[in-house]
C-alpha positions in Angstrom: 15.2 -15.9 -4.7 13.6 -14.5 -1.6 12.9 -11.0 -1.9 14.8 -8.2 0.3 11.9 -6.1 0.5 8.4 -6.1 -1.2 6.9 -2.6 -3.3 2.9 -1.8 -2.4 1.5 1.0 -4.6 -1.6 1.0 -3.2 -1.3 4.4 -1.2 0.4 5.9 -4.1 1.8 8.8 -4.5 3.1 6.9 -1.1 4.8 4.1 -2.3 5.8 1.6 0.7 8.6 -0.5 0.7 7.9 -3.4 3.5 11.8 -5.2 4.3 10.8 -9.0 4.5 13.6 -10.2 7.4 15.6 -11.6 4.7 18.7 -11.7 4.5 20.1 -9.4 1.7 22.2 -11.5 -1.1 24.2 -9.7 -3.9 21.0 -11.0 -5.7 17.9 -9.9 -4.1 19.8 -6.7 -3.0 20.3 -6.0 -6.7 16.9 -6.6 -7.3 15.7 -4.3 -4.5 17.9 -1.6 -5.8 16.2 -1.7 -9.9 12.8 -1.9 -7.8 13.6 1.0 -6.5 13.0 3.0 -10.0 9.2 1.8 -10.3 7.8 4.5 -8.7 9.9 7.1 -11.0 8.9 5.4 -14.4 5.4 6.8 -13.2 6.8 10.4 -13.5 4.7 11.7 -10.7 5.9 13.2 -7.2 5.6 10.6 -4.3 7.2 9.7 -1.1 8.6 6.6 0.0 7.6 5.2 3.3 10.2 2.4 4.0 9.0 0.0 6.6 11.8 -1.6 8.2 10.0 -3.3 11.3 10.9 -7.0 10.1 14.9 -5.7 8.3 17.7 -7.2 9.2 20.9 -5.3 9.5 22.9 -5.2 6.3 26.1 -5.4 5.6 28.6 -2.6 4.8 28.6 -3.9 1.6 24.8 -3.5 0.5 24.9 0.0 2.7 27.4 0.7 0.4 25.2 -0.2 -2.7 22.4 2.0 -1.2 24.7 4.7 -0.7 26.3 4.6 -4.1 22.6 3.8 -5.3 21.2 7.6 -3.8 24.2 9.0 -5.6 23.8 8.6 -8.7 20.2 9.1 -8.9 20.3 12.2 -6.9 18.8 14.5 -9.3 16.0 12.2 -9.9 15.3 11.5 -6.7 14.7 15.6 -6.2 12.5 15.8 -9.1 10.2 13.3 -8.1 10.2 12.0 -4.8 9.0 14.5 -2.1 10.6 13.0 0.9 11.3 9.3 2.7 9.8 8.9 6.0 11.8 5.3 7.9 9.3 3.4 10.5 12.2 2.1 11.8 11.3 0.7 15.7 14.5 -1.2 15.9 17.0 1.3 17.3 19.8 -1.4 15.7 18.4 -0.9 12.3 18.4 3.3 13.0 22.0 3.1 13.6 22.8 1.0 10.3 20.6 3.7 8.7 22.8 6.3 10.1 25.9 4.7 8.4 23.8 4.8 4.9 23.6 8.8 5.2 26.9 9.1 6.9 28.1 8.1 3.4 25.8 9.6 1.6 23.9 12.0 2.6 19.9 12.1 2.0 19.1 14.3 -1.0 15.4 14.6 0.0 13.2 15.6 3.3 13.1 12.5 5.5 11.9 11.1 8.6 12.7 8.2 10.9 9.8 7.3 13.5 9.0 4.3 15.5 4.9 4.5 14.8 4.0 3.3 11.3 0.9 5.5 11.0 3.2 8.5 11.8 5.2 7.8 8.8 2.3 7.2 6.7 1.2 10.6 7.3 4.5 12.3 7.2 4.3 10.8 3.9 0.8 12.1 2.9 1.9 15.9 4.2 5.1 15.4 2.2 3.5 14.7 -1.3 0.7 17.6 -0.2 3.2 20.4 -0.3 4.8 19.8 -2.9 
Protein backbone atom coordinates (compact mmCIF):
# COMPACT_ATOMS: atom_id res chain seq x y z
CA UNK A 1 0.00 0.00 0.00
CA UNK A 2 1.48 3.46 -0.61
CA UNK A 3 0.96 5.64 2.26
CA UNK A 4 -1.38 8.91 2.02
CA UNK A 5 0.78 10.74 4.28
CA UNK A 6 3.76 9.91 6.50
CA UNK A 7 3.86 10.83 10.76
CA UNK A 8 7.46 12.52 12.07
CA UNK A 9 7.54 12.91 15.84
CA UNK A 10 10.71 14.28 15.99
CA UNK A 11 9.61 17.98 16.83
CA UNK A 12 7.14 16.59 19.20
CA UNK A 13 4.91 18.12 20.92
CA UNK A 14 4.68 19.21 17.03
CA UNK A 15 3.79 16.30 15.32
CA UNK A 16 4.11 16.69 11.39
CA UNK A 17 2.15 15.02 9.03
CA UNK A 18 4.03 15.24 5.48
CA UNK A 19 1.04 14.20 2.45
CA UNK A 20 3.20 11.93 0.04
CA UNK A 21 1.39 12.95 -3.50
CA UNK A 22 -0.40 9.78 -3.43
CA UNK A 23 -3.39 9.24 -4.31
CA UNK A 24 -5.74 8.52 -1.38
CA UNK A 25 -7.51 4.87 -1.64
CA UNK A 26 -10.24 3.72 0.75
CA UNK A 27 -7.14 1.88 2.15
CA UNK A 28 -4.35 4.10 2.79
CA UNK A 29 -6.95 6.91 3.68
CA UNK A 30 -8.15 4.60 6.41
CA UNK A 31 -4.89 4.12 7.44
CA UNK A 32 -4.11 7.80 7.58
CA UNK A 33 -7.18 8.38 9.58
CA UNK A 34 -6.11 5.46 12.77
CA UNK A 35 -2.53 7.33 12.37
CA UNK A 36 -4.01 10.10 13.22
CA UNK A 37 -4.54 8.92 17.03
CA UNK A 38 -0.69 8.28 17.63
CA UNK A 39 -0.02 11.44 18.91
CA UNK A 40 -3.06 11.26 21.47
CA UNK A 41 -2.06 7.74 22.91
CA UNK A 42 0.90 9.94 24.22
CA UNK A 43 -1.53 11.95 26.40
CA UNK A 44 0.35 15.17 26.08
CA UNK A 45 -0.70 18.57 24.49
CA UNK A 46 0.78 19.02 20.81
CA UNK A 47 0.04 20.61 17.57
CA UNK A 48 -0.21 19.20 14.25
CA UNK A 49 1.61 20.82 11.45
CA UNK A 50 0.14 19.14 8.32
CA UNK A 51 2.35 19.61 5.34
CA UNK A 52 0.53 19.48 2.28
CA UNK A 53 3.11 20.77 -0.30
CA UNK A 54 3.24 17.34 -2.30
CA UNK A 55 -1.10 16.48 -1.56
CA UNK A 56 -3.17 15.81 -4.03
CA UNK A 57 -6.71 16.96 -3.98
CA UNK A 58 -9.05 14.40 -2.42
CA UNK A 59 -12.15 13.37 -3.15
CA UNK A 60 -15.45 14.37 -1.52
CA UNK A 61 -15.52 11.14 -0.38
CA UNK A 62 -12.18 10.98 1.94
CA UNK A 63 -13.08 14.94 2.78
CA UNK A 64 -15.99 13.41 3.93
CA UNK A 65 -14.06 10.79 6.06
CA UNK A 66 -11.90 13.66 7.54
CA UNK A 67 -14.89 15.59 8.31
CA UNK A 68 -16.82 12.86 9.94
CA UNK A 69 -13.25 11.79 11.40
CA UNK A 70 -12.85 15.59 13.42
CA UNK A 71 -16.41 14.88 14.58
CA UNK A 72 -16.27 12.36 16.52
CA UNK A 73 -13.07 12.94 18.13
CA UNK A 74 -13.95 16.51 18.87
CA UNK A 75 -13.54 16.44 22.54
CA UNK A 76 -10.25 14.75 22.33
CA UNK A 77 -8.96 16.71 19.91
CA UNK A 78 -9.64 19.84 22.56
CA UNK A 79 -8.01 18.15 25.28
CA UNK A 80 -4.92 17.46 23.71
CA UNK A 81 -4.02 19.02 20.68
CA UNK A 82 -3.31 22.84 20.91
CA UNK A 83 -4.02 23.89 17.45
CA UNK A 84 -3.18 22.65 13.53
CA UNK A 85 -1.29 25.03 11.58
CA UNK A 86 -1.67 23.83 7.15
CA UNK A 87 1.51 24.75 5.04
CA UNK A 88 -0.55 24.51 2.33
CA UNK A 89 1.27 26.57 -0.92
CA UNK A 90 -1.17 25.15 -3.38
CA UNK A 91 -4.06 27.50 -3.41
CA UNK A 92 -6.11 24.16 -5.08
CA UNK A 93 -5.41 22.18 -2.01
CA UNK A 94 -6.59 25.54 0.36
CA UNK A 95 -9.87 25.37 -1.36
CA UNK A 96 -10.36 21.53 -0.83
CA UNK A 97 -9.37 22.36 2.77
CA UNK A 98 -12.07 24.85 2.83
CA UNK A 99 -14.71 22.19 1.87
CA UNK A 100 -13.27 19.89 4.96
CA UNK A 101 -14.29 22.78 7.51
CA UNK A 102 -17.22 23.87 5.60
CA UNK A 103 -18.53 20.43 6.80
CA UNK A 104 -17.15 20.40 9.79
CA UNK A 105 -15.93 22.95 11.32
CA UNK A 106 -12.33 23.02 13.10
CA UNK A 107 -12.60 22.38 16.83
CA UNK A 108 -9.08 23.76 17.57
CA UNK A 109 -6.94 27.12 16.77
CA UNK A 110 -5.57 26.71 13.24
CA UNK A 111 -3.58 28.16 10.62
CA UNK A 112 -3.03 27.84 6.90
CA UNK A 113 0.28 29.47 5.48
CA UNK A 114 2.26 29.11 2.42
CA UNK A 115 5.95 29.15 4.30
CA UNK A 116 6.67 25.86 6.07
CA UNK A 117 8.85 27.47 8.75
CA UNK A 118 5.84 29.81 9.61
CA UNK A 119 3.82 26.88 10.44
CA UNK A 120 6.44 25.29 12.34
CA UNK A 121 6.49 28.06 14.64
CA UNK A 122 2.82 28.78 14.76
CA UNK A 123 2.99 25.35 16.02
CA UNK A 124 5.78 25.90 18.65
CA UNK A 125 3.77 29.31 20.04
CA UNK A 126 0.66 27.03 19.97
CA UNK A 127 1.83 24.14 22.33
CA UNK A 128 3.76 27.28 24.48
CA UNK A 129 0.52 28.76 25.60
CA UNK A 130 -1.17 26.27 26.46
Amino acid sequence: MDLYATFNFDAFPVVVVAFTGNKATEENFQQYLNDLYEAYDRALPFAYLFDAQSAVLPGFKFQKMQAEWLTANENLMKQYCQGTAYHIPNPVIRTALKGIFALQQQPVPYKVVGDFQMAMQWCEEAVASS
